[in-house]
C-alpha positions as CSV (number, residue, x, y, z in Angstrom):
1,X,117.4,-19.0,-47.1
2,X,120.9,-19.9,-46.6
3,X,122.5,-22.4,-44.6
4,X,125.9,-22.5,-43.0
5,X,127.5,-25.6,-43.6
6,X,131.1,-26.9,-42.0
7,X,133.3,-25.2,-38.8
8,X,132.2,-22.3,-37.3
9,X,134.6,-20.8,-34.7
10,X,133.7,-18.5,-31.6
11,X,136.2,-16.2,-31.3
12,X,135.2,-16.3,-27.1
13,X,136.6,-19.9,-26.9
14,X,139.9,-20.9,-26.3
15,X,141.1,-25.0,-26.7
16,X,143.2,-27.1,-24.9
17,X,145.4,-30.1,-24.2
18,X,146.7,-31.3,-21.5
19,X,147.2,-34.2,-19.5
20,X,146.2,-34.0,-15.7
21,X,142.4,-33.7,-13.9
22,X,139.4,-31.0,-13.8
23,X,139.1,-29.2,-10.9
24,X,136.7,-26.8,-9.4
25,X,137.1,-23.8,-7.0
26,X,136.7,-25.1,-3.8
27,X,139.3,-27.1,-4.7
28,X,141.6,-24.6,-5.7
29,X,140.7,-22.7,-2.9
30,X,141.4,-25.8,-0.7
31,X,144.7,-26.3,-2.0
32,X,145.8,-22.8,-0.6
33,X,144.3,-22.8,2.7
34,X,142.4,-20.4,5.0
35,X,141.7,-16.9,2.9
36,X,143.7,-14.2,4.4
37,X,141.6,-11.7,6.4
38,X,141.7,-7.6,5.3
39,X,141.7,-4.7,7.2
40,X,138.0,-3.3,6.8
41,X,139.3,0.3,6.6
42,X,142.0,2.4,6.8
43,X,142.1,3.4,10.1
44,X,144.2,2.8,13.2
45,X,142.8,0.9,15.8
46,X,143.3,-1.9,18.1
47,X,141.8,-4.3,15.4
48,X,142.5,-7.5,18.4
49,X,140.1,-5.8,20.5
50,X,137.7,-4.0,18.9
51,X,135.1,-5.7,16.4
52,X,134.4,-2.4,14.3
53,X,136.4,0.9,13.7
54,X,135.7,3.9,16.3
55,X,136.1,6.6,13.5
56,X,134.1,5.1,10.5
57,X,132.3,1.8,12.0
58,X,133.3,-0.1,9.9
59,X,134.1,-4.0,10.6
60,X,137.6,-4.3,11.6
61,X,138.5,-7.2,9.5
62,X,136.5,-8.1,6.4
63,X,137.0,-11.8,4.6
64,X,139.3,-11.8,2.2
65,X,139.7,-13.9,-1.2
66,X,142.0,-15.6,-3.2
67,X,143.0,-13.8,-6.6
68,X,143.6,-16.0,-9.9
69,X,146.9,-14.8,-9.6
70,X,147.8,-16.4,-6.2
71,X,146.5,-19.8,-7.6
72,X,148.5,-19.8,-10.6
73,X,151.8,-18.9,-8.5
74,X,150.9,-21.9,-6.8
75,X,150.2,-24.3,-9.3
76,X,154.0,-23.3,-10.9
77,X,155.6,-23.7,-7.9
78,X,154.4,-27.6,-8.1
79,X,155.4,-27.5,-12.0
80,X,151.9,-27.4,-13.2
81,X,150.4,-26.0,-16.0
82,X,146.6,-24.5,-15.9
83,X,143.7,-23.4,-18.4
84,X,140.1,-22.7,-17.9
85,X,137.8,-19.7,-17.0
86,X,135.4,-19.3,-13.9
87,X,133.8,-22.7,-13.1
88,X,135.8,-25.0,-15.4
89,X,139.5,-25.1,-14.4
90,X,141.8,-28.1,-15.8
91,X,145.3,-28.5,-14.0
92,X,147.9,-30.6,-15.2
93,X,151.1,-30.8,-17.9
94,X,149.8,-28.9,-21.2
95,X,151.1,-31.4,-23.9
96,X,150.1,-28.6,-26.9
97,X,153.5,-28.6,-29.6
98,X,155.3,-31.3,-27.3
99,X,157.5,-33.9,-29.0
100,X,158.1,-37.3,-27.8
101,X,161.1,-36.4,-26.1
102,X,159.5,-34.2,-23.9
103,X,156.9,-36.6,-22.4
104,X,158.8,-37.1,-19.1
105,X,157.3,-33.8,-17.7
106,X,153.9,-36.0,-17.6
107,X,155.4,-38.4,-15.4
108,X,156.4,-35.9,-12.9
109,X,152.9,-34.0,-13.3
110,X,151.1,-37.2,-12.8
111,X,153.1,-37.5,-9.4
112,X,152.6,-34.1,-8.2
113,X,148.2,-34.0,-9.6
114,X,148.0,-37.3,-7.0
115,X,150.0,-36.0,-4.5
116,X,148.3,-32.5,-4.2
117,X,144.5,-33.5,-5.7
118,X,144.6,-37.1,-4.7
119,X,143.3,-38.1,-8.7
120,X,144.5,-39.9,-11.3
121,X,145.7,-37.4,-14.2
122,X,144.4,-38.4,-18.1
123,X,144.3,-36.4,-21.2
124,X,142.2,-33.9,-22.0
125,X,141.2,-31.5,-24.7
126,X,138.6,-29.2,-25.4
127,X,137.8,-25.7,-25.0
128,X,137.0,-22.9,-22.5
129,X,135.3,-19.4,-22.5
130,X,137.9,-17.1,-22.9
């Protein structure tokens, strides 16, 4: 029988570093506010009035939900950086192929993570299922 000794990679994992706080999805969720509400059909209808549409009965408004791509617009509009998949989200300043000179970004991610999330940023690495 053979053993494997030494690294293995999983090509399903990404890493990381960066320098700011783990989050979760209510908490990006909270961050954006109240989910906007969608039309349950296609119809037209008096949707103030009426709880369900006359021609297909549907509901007239159905709960929307926020897409990935409406947090990540805005996490950049706050100058912040994101990685993670579903359930394990990390916000913050990615520090990956920085030099020294370029460390003042932290400073103003570390304002900005306590500002919006109320933490205190750190650094972080470590990986994620791609």
């Amino acid at each position: 029988m053979k053993v494997r000794q030494g690294f293995v990679s999983n090509s399903s994992t990404s890493s990381f570093c960066i320098f700011g706080i783990e989050i979760d999805q209510e908490q990006l969720d909270e961050m954006l506010g109240p989910v906007p509400k969608e039309t349950g059909c296609k119809h037209e209808f008096d949707r103030e009035t009426m709880k369900f549409c006359p021609t297909c009965g549907v509901a007239a408004w159905t709960e929307g939900y926020w897409e990935w791509e409406d947090y990540e617009k805005f996490l950049k509009q706050h100058g912040l950086h994101h990685v993670g998949s579903e359930g394990s989200y990390w916000v913050g300043a990615s520090i990956e192929g920085k030099t020294i000179a370029e460390f003042p970004v932290l400073h103003a991610a570390a304002v900005k993570i306590r500002e919006l999330f109320g933490e205190e940023p750190r650094f972080i690495s470590g990986e994620y299922a791609s």
